[in-house]
VOGU-3710 file (C-alpha; in Angstrom, 3 decimals, decimal comma):
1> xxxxxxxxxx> -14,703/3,670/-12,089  -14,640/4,811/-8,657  -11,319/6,105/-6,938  -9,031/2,994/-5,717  -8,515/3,025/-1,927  -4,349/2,657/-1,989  -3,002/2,093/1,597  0,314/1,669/2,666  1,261/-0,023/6,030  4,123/1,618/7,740
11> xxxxxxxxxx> 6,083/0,194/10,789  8,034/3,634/10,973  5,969/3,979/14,456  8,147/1,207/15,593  11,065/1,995/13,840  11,670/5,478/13,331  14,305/4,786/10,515  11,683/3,658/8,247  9,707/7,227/7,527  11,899/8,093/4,947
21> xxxxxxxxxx> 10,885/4,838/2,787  7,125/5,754/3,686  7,790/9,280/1,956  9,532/7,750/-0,334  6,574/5,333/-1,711  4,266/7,791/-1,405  5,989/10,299/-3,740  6,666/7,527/-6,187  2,698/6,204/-5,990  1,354/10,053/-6,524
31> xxxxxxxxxx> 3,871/9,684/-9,793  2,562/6,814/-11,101  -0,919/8,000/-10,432  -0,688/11,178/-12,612  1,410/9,200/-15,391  -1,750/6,728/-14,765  -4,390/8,987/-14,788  -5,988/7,005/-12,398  -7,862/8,931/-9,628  -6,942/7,439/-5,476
41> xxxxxxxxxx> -6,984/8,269/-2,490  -3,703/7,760/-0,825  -3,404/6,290/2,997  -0,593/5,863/4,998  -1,307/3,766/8,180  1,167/2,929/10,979  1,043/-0,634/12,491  0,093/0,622/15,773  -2,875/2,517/14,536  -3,814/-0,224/12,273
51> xxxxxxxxxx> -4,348/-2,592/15,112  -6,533/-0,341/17,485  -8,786/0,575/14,296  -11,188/-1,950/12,825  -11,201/0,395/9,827  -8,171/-1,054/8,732  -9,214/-4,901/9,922  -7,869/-5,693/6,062  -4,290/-5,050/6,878  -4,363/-8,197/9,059
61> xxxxxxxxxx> -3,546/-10,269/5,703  -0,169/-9,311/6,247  0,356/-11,166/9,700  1,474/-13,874/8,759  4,403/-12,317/6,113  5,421/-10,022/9,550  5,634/-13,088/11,710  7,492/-14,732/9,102  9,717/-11,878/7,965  9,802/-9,294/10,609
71> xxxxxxxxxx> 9,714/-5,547/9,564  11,214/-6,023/6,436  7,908/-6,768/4,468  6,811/-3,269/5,260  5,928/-0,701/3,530  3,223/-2,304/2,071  0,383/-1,134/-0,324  -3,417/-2,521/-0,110  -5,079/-1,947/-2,814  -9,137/-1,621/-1,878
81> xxxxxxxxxx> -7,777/-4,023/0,534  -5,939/-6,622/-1,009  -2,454/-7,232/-0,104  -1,052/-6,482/-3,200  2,735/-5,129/-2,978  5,663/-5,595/-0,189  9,290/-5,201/1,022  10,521/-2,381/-0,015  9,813/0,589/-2,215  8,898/-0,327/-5,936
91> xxxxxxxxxx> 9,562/1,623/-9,133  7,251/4,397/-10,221  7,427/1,830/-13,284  6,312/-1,186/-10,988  3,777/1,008/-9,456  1,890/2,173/-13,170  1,727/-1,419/-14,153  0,258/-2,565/-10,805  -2,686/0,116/-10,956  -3,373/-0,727/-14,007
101> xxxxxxxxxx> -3,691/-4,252/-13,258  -6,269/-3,166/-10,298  -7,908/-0,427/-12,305  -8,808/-3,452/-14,645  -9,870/-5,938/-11,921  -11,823/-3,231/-10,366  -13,766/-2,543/-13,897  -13,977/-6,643/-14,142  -15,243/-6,684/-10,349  -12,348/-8,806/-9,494
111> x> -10,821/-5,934/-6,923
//
């Protein structure tokens, strides 16, 4: 299996108070990916960069949640991106299972 692609939307660029939960998810994704085994590369995007780069087109699937919820449904992760967590920071726990649901849909060619 190749690497997953694991990206995580930030509005911290907007909202300064945010970073720490950025940091936060990060640390607790590089946890779950050595209990995991699983090999990623890890991305963390701001919204303002996301928009001026069509490298991260993908993270446009979550426009609709934003206008709907504001801020709040950030961070987010994309996994090879799909939209596949947000709102908040999940358990390392939360995290290990949802690899390992996209390691297997990746191996399936679901992902």
């Amino acid at each position: 299996m190749d690497k997953l692609r694991l990206t995580i939307l930030s509005f911290a660029c907007c909202n300064p108070k945010l970073a720490p939960y950025d940091q936060q998810y990060a640390e607790r994704l590089k946890e779950a990916l050595a209990a995991t085994a699983i090999e990623a590369d890890i991305d963390l995007v701001h919204a303002t960069e996301a928009q001026m780069s069509p490298r991260y087109a993908f993270l446009g699937a979550i426009k609709p949640l934003i206008a709907k919820y504001g801020q709040g449904v950030t961070p987010a992760l994309f996994i090879n991106s799909s939209l596949t967590l947000f709102g908040g920071v999940p358990t390392v726990e939360k995290l290990v299972e949802t690899l390992e649901k996209a390691k297997v849909a990746v191996e399936q060619g679901r992902l």
